[in-house]
Phi, psi and omega in degrees: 000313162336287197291332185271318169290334159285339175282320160307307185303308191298308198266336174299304160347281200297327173315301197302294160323300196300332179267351163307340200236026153090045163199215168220168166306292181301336151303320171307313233252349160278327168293319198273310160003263182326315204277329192265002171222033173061288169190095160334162139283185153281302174318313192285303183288349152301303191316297192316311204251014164085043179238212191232159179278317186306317200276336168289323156308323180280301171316319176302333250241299178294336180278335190276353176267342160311336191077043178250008187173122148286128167288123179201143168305147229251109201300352188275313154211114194316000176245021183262172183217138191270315193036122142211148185309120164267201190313272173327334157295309173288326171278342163294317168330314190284308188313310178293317189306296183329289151002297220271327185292337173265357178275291182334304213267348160292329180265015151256343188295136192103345191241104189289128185340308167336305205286318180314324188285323196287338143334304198273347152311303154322296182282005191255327185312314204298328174304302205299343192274336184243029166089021195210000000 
């Protein structure tokens, strides 16, 4: 319970961060999606970013009408949609990346490099203990 309850707390925060800096969890995680593959599918950045294609499709719908990122059929095969960031997708990017690294570096202060790793060590047994 500990751990679940701290992992809420921890993602609200960061939520909490994105929007301070003019965005959503699911928006960061769709820039960086896009931003770490050039240009993507829907299928592949649903995957990426652990949603359902319908609910990713509601997000594309709205960032693309934000002007943050285009969509264009895929010439190979027409029922793919291709996504990349334009101008305006890339400076929210940066504006969130900046955002995510000061979240980071708050929610380490006190914690010596030792202890994070053996933590993120921790944390790969327990995944790994509940099947995943």
């Amino acid at each position: 319970m500990n751990l679940a309850r701290t992992s809420k707390v921890v993602a609200q925060a960061f939520d909490a961060a994105m929007v301070e800096a003019g965005g959503t969890l699911p928006v960061w995680l769709t820039l960086l999606s896009v931003k770490s593959k050039e240009l993507a599918n829907q299928r592949e950045l649903a995957g990426m970013i652990g949603i359902q294609g319908a609910t990713l499709t509601h997000h594309l719908n709205a960032m693309e009408a934000q002007g943050l990122l285009t969509r264009r059929r895929d010439p190979e095969n027409r029922r793919v949609h291709q996504v990349a960031l334009t101008d305006a997708g890339e400076a929210l990017f940066e504006k969130l990346r900046l955002a995510a690294v000061a979240f980071d570096k708050r929610l380490r202060v006190g914690l010596p490099d030792e202890r994070l790793a053996e933590f993120s060590e921790v944390l790969a047994a327990l995944r790994a203990n509940a099947g995943g």
